[in-house]
BAGU-385437 format. One record per residue (C-alpha): x, y, z; residue in three letters. Coordinates in pm, whole numbers, padded with zeros to 5 digits, always signed. Example, Ala and Ser with C-alpha at 12.3 -4.5 7.8 and 13.67 -1.06 7.14 Angstrom:
2
+01230-00450+00780Ala;+01367-00106+00714Ser;
! end
This chain:
525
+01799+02220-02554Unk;+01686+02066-02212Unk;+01965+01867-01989Unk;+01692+01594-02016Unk;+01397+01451-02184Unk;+01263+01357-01842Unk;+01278+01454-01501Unk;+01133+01167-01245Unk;+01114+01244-00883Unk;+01124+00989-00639Unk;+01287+00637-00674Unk;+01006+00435-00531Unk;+00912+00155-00726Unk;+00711+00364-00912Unk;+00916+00632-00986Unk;+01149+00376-01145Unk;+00868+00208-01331Unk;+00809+00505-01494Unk;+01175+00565-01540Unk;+01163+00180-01748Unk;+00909+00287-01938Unk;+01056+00608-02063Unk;+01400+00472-02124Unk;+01236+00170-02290Unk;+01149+00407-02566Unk;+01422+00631-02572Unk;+01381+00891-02353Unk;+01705+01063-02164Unk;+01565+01017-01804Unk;+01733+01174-01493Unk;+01566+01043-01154Unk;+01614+01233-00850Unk;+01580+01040-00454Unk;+01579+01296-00160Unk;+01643+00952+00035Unk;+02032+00796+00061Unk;+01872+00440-00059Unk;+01603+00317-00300Unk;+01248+00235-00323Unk;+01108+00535-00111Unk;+00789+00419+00110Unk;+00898+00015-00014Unk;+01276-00003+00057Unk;+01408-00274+00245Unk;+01670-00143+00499Unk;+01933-00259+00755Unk;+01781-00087+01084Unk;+02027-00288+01339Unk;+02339-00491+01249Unk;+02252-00802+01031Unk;+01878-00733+01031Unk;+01687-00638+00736Unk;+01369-00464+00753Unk;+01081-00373+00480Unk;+01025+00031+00607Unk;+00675+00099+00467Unk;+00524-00186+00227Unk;+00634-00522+00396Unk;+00501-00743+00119Unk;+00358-00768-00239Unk;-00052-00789-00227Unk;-00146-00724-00547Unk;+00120-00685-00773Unk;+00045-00837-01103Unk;+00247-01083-01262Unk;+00245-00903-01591Unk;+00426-00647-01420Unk;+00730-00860-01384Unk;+00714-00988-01776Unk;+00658-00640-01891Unk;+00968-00482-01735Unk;+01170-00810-01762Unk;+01211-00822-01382Unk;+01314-01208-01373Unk;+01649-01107-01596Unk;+01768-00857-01293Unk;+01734-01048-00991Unk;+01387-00980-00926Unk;+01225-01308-00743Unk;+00908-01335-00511Unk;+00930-01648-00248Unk;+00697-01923-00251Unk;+00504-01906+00064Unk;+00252-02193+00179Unk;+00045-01934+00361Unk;+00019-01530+00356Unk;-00162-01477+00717Unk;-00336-01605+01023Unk;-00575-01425+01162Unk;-00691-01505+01531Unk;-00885-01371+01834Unk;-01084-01544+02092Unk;-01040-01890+02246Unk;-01389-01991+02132Unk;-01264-01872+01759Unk;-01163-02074+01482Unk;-00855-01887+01355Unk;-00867-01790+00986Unk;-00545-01923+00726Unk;-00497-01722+00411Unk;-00318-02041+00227Unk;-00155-01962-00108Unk;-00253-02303-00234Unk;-00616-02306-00310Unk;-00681-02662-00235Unk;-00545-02621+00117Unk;-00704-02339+00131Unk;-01027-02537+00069Unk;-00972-02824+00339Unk;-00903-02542+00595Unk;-01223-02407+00535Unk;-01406-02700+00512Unk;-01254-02889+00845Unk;-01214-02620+01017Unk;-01505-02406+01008Unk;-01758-02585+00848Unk;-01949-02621+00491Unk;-02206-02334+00569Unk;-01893-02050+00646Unk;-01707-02214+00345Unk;-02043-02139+00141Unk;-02085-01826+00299Unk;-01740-01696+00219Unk;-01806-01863-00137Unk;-02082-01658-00186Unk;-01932-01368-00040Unk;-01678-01343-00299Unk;-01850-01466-00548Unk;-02065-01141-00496Unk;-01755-00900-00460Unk;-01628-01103-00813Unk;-01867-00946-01009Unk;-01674-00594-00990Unk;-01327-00788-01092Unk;-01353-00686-01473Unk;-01442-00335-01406Unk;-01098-00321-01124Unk;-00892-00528-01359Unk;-00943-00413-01750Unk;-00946-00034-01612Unk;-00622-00057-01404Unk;-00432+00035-01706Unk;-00472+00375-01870Unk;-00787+00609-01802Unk;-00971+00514-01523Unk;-01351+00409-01510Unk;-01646+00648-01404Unk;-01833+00482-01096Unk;-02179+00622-01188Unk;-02148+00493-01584Unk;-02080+00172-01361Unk;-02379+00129-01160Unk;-02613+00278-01444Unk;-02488-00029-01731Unk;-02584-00301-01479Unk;-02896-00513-01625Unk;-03135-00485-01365Unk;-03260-00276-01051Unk;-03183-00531-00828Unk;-02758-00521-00959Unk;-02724-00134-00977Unk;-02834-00143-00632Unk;-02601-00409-00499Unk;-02272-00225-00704Unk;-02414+00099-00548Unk;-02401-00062-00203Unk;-02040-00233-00274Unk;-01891+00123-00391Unk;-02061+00330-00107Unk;-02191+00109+00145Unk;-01978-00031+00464Unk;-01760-00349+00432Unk;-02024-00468+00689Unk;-02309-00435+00509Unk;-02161-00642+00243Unk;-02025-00909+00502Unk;-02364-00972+00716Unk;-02541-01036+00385Unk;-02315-01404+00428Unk;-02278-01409+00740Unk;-02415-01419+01069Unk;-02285-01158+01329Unk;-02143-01438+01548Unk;-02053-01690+01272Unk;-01650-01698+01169Unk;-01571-01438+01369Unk;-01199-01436+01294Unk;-01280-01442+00913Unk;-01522-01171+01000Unk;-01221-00987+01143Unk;-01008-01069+00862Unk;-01261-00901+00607Unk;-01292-00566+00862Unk;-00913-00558+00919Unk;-00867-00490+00530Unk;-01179-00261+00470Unk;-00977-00005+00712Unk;-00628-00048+00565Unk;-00586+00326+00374Unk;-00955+00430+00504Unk;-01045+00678+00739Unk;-01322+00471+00967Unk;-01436+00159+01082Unk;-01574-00154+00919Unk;-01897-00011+00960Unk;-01842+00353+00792Unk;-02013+00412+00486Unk;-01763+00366+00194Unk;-01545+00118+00388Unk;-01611-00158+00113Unk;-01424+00013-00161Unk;-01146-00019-00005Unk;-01217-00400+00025Unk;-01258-00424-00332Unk;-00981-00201-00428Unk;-00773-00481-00213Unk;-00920-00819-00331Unk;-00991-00716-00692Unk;-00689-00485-00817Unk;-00421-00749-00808Unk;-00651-00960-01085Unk;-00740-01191-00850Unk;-00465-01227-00660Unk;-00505-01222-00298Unk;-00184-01302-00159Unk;+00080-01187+00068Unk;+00402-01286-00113Unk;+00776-01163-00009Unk;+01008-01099-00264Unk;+01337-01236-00178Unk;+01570-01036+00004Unk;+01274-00780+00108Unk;+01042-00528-00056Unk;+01341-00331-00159Unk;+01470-00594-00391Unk;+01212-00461-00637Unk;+01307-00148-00661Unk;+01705-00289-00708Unk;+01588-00505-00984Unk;+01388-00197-01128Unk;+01642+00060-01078Unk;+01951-00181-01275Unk;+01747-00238-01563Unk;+01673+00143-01578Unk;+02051+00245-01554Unk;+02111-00046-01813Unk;+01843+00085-02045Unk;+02031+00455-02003Unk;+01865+00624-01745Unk;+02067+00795-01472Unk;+01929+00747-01048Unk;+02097+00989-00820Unk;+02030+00979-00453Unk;+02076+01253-00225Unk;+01919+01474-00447Unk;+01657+01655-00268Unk;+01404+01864-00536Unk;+01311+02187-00399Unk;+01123+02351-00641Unk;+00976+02224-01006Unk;+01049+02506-01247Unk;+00699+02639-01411Unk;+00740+02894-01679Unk;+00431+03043-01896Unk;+00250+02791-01759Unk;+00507+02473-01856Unk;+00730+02260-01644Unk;+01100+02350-01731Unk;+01295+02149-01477Unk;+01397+02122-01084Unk;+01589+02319-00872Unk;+01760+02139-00610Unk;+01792+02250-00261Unk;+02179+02324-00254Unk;+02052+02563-00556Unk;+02131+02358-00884Unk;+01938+02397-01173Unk;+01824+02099-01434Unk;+01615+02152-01724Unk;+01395+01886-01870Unk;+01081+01869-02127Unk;+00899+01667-01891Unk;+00873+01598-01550Unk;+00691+01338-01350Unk;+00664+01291-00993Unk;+00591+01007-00804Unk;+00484+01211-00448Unk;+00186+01290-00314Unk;-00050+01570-00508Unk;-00046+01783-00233Unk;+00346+01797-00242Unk;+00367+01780-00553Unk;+00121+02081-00678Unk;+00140+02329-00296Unk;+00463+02246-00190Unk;+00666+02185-00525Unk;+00540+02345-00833Unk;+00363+02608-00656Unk;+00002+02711-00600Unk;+00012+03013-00806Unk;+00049+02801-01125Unk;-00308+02655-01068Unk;-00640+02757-01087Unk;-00765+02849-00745Unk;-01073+02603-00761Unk;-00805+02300-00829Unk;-00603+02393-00564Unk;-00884+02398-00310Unk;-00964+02063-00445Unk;-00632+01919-00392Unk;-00633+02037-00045Unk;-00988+01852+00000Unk;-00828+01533-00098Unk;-00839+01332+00253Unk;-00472+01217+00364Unk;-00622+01144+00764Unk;-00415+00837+00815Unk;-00271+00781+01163Unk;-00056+00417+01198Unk;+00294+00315+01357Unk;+00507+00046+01202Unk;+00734-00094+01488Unk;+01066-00324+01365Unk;+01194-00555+01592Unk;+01472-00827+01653Unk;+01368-01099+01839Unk;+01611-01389+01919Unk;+01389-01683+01916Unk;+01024-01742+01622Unk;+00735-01711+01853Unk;+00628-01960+02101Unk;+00253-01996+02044Unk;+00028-02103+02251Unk;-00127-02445+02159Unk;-00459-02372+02017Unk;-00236-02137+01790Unk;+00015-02407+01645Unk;-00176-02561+01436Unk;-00300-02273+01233Unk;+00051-02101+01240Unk;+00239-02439+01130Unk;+00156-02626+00842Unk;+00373-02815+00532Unk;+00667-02791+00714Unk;+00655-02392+00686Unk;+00549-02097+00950Unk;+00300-01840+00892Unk;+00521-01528+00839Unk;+00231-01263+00885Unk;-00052-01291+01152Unk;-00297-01100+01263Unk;-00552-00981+01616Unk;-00869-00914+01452Unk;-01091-01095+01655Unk;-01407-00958+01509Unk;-01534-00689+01335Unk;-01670-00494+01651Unk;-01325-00504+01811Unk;-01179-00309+01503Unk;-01505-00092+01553Unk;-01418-00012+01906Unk;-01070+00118+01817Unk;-01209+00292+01555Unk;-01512+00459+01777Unk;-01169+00551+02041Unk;-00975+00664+01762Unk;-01198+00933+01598Unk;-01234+01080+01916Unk;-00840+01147+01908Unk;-00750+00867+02202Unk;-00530+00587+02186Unk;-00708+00269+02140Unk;-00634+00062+02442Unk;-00715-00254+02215Unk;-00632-00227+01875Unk;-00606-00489+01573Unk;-00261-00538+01482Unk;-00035-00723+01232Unk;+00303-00923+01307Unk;+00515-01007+01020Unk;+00787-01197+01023Unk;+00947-01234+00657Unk;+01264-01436+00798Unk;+01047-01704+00874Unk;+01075-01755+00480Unk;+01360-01572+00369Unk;+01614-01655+00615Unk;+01935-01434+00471Unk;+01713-01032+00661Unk;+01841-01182+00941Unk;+02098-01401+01116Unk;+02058-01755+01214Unk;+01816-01877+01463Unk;+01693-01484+01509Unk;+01477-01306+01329Unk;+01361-00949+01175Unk;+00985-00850+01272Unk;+00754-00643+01230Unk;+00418-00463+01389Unk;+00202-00257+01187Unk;-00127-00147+01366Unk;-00398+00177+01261Unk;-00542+00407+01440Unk;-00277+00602+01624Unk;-00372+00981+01696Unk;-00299+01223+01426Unk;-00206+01601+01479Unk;-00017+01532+01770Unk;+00283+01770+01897Unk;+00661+01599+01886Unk;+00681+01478+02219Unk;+00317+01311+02223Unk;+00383+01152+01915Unk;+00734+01028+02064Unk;+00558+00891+02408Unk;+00260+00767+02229Unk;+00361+00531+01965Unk;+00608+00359+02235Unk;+00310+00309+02443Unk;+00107+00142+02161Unk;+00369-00055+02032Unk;+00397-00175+02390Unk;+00006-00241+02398Unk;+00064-00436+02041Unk;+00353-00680+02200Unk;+00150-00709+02503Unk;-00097-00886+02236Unk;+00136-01102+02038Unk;+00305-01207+02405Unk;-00039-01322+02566Unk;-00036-01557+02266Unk;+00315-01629+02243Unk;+00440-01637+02615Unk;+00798-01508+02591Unk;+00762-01316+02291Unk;+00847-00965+02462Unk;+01175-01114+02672Unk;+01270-01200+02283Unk;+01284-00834+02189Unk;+01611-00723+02192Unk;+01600-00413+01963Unk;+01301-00198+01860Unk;+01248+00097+01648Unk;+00865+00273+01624Unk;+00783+00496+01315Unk;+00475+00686+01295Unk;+00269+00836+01031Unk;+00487+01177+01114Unk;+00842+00982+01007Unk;+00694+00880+00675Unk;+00596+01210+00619Unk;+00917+01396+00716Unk;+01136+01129+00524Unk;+00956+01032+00227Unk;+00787+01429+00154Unk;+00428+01214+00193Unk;+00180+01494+00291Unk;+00061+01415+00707Unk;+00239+01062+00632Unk;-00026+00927+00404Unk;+00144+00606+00299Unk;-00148+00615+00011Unk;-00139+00934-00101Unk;-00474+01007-00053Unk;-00724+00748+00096Unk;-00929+00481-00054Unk;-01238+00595-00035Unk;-01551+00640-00301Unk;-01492+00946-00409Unk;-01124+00954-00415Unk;-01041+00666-00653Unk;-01137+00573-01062Unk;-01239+00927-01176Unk;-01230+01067-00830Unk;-00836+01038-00800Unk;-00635+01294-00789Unk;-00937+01579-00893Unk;-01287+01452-01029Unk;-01302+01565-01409Unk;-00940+01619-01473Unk;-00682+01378-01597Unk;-00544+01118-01408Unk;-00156+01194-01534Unk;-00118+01486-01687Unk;-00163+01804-01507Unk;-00258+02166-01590Unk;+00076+02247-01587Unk;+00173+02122-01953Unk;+00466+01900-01905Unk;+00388+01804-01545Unk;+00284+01462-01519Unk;+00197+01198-01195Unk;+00344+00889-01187Unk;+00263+00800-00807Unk;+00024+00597-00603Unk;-00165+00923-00578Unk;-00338+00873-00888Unk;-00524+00563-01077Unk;-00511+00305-01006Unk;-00430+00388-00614Unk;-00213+00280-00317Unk;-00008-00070-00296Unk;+00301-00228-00450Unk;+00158-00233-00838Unk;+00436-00001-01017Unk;+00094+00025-01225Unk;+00063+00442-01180Unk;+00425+00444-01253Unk;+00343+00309-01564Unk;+00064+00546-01684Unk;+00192+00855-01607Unk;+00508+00732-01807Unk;+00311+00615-02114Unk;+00089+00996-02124Unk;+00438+01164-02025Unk;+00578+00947-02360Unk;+00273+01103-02599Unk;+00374+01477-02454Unk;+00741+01402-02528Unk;+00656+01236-02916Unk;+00445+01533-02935Unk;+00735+01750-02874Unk;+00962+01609-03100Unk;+00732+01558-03429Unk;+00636+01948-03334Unk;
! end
C-alpha cells in the first residue's frame, strides 16, 4: 500500500489548488516545496526588515471569482483590496496618459474627457472585436482545451474565419491599427503593445503577438483588472494552503524532489534529495514540463519523439524584477498628477510605454542579444493600497521590465541587470524628480534566480510562452493530453499546461480533477 494517494510537487498556488481539490474528495495528499516559504513563483516575502514584497506575480489579473467560491477562499482569510485604478500608463509630454480604472463609469469619463469620443470609439470597437473570442477563452478554461483550427473553421462566414485567423496568428499590431491611427492614443497604443509581449518572445509587431493579448484580456472572463490581495500575492497561497491542511492534506517545505519514481512505465513516488523514499498512486507536479519530464522523471521513460517535442517547447524569456524601499510615494511631475491621483486614492502600478514603436525598438535591440538602452517598464507600488508590506510613510516597490539578455555567463548577468534596473529608475526619476535619492534598499532578480530557486526551466515564469502554437491543444505537446502524461499516474497540475501562465489556480484544478478519475479508477479496480 502506497504512503499516499497523492504526491503534489510544488506549493505554488497551484500546486495547492490541486492539493484542495484532491483532499476535497478524499484523497491522502502529501505536498512537497523545495522553497522554505509558500506560493513558489507568487509568494509574498519579507526581502528587508518591515518590507513585504510579491517575488514573481505582483498582482491578480485574471483570477476568476469562482475560484474563490469554489475553494471557499473568503472562510480562510483570503481577501483582494478594492482598488480605484489598476495602472497608468504614460510616455511623451504631447501624450494623453492612459488610466486602467476599476470602476467602469470612471473609466468611461476618462476616456471620453480625456482623449476624445473617436479613441473612446476606437477602443470600443477594438474590444468589441477581441470580445468575440471571450466564449471560446472562457467556457474552455476548464477541462480539455479547445482546438484553434475547429475554431476558425465553425465561424459563419469568410470574412470571420479570417479575422479569428488574424487574432490567433497575426501581430497585436495588426489588430490595433485596424482602430487606430499610428499616431492616435499613443499611450493606449502602448498600453495594448506592453501586454501583447508579457510571456511572448517578440515585439508588438511579431506574428502571433495577439494571442497573447487575448490570452490576457479574455481568460479572466472579462476581467481586466489589476487587483492586490491583501497582505500580498502570497496571502493566496496561505489561505489555500490552511484550508488544504484543514481538509487533511499534509505541506512540507524544505523538501526538495530529486527524482519521480517510474516503474514499468507508472509513477510510484519521489525520492528526495537527502535520499528518502515516498510512495504514492499518483503524482502531480506543478513545474515546468521540461523539469518535470528531462530533469525529474527521466527521459528514458518517454518516447523519443515526445521528448524532442518537449524540448521544442519555447521557454526564451529574459526579464528582471527589481524590489525596492523607497522612503517617500513618488513625486510626479505635474502633467502626471492628475492621472496618478484620483478619488482620494494613488495609482499603485504605472507604466513607460509610450508607444508601440518604443516597445518595438527594445525588442529589435533585444533579439540581437543587447541591452535595450530604453526599455518599457512597470512600477508597482502595492503599499500605496495596502499599507501594513510596509512601514508608515515608506513604502515597498517594485520594477518589472522585459527584454534583458538571456544565456548570459554569472558575472554578465550580475553587472547587467544592475545596469538596467538603473536605466529603469532613471525613467521613473525623470518623471518623479527625487524618486532615486528615495531608494534606500534594492534587490534585482533575473530570469536566472527564478530558474535556480523555483526549478523553472531558463526562468520561464510561464512555463512555456504564450504563443499560437503553444497554448489550447498546443500546450504542453499538440495531440496529447493536457494532464495526464504517458507515464500512467503522472499528472500536470502547473501553469505549463491549459489553460496557461497567470494567477488562475485554474491548471491546478484540472490536473487534480483527471488525477481524481486515475485514483477512482484505482480503487473500483
Amino acid at each position: 500500500m502506497a504512503d499516499y494517494d497523492a504526491i503534489v510537487i510544488g506549493a505554488g498556488h497551484n500546486g495547492l489548488v490541486a492539493a484542495n481539490v484532491l483532499a476535497k474528495n478524499g484523497a491522502k495528499v502529501l505536498v512537497l516545496e523545495r522553497a522554505n516559504f509558500l506560493g513558489g513563483m507568487a509568494a509574498t516575502r519579507e526581502l528587508f526588515d518591515g518590507y513585504k514584497h510579491s517575488v514573481g506575480a505582483w498582482a491578480v489579473l485574471i483570477w476568476r471569482q469562482e475560484m474563490t467560491e469554489r475553494l471557499e477562499l473568503a472562510k480562510w482569510g483570503f481577501e483582494l483590496m478594492n482598488q480605484w485604478t489598476s495602472t497608468c500608463t504614460f510616455g511623451d509630454p504631447a501624450d494623453t496618459p492612459f488610466v486602467m480604472y476599476n470602476d467602469l463609469e470612471r473609466m468611461a469619463r476618462h476616456l471620453l474627457d480625456d482623449h476624445g469620443a473617436d479613441t473612446a470609439a476606437s477602443l470600443g470597437g477594438l474590444f468589441a472585436h477581441i470580445g468575440r473570442f471571450a466564449p471560446y477563452f472562457v467556457d474552455s478554461a476548464f477541462g480539455p482545451p479547445l482546438d484553434i483550427i475547429e475554431v476558425i473553421a465553425a465561424q459563419p462566414t469568410p470574412e470571420d474565419r479570417h479575422d479569428f485567423a488574424q487574432m490567433w496568428y497575426g501581430s497585436t499590431m495588426d489588430t490595433v491599427r485596424r482602430f487606430f491611427a499610428p499616431d492616435q492614443a499613443r499611450c493606449i497604443q502602448g498600453s495594448m503593445a506592453a501586454m501583447s509581449i508579457d510571456a511572448f518572445d517578440g515585439g508588438p509587431w511579431t506574428p502571433g503577438s495577439h494571442a497573447s493579448t487575448l490570452y490576457h484580456y479574455l481568460i479572466g472572463g472579462g476581467n481586466v483588472e489589476y487587483i492586490m490581495p491583501r497582505g500580498g500575492i502570497g496571502s493566496l497561497s496561505a489561505a489555500l494552503c490552511r484550508r488544504a491542511e484543514a481538509l487533511g492534506a499534509e505541506v512540507q517545505l524544505k523538501h526538495h524532489v530529486k527524482e519521480i519514481l517510474v516503474t514499468d512505465g507508472r509513477a510510484t513516488g519521489v525520492q528526495l534529495r537527502d535520499g528518502t523514499t515516498i510512495s504514492a498512486d499518483a503524482v502531480l507536479s506543478s513545474l515546468d514540463p521540461y523539469t518535470t519530464f528531462v530533469n525529474l522523471a527521466g527521459a528514458q521513460h518517454f518516447a523519443p519523439d515526445y521528448i524532442r517535442k518537449i524540448k521544442e517547447i519555447n521557454f526564451n524569456l529574459g526579464y528582471i524584477q527589481a524590489h525596492l524601499t523607497i522612503d517617500q510615494a513618488p513625486q510626479w511631475i505635474e502633467r502626471l498628477q492628475p492621472y496618478m491621483h484620483d478619488n482620494g486614492q494613488w495609482c499603485p502600478t504605472v507604466a513607460y510605454a509610450p508607444s508601440p514603436e518604443y516597445i518595438s525598438d527594445a525588442w529589435e535591440q533585444y533579439r540581437k542579444g543587447q541591452l535595450p538602452d530604453a526599455p518599457p517598464t512597470y512600477l508597482y507600488i502595492p503599499s500605496m493600497v495596502d499599507s501594513s508590506l510596509a512601514p508608515e510613510g515608506k513604502h515597498s516597490a517594485t520594477i518589472f521590465t522585459p527584454y534583458f539578455p538571456t544565456g548570459l555567463d554569472a558575472d554578465e548577468n550580475r553587472s547587467w541587470k544592475e545596469h538596467y534596473a538603473d536605466t529603469c529608475v532613471r525613467i521613473f526619476d525623470a518623471h518623479a524628480p527625487g524618486f532615486a535619492d528615495s531608494i534606500t534598499n534594492r534587490v534585482v532578480f533575473s530570469n536566472r534566480y527564478f530558474g535556480s530557486t523555483f526549478s523553472a526551466h531558463a526562468g520561464d515564469y510561464s512555463h512555456g510562452l504564450l504563443q499560437p502554437n503553444q497554448l489550447w491543444t498546443g500546450r504542453v505537446v499538440e495531440g496529447e493530453d493536457k494532464f495526464a502524461t504517458p507515464v500512467d499516474g503522472l499528472y500536470l497540475c502547473g501553469q505549463c499546461t491549459h489553460p496557461g501562465p497567470g494567477v488562475t489556480g485554474i491548471p491546478g484544478w484540472n490536473g487534480a480533477e483527471a488525477a481524481l478519475q486515475h485514483l477512482n479508477a484505482r480503487v473500483r479496480g
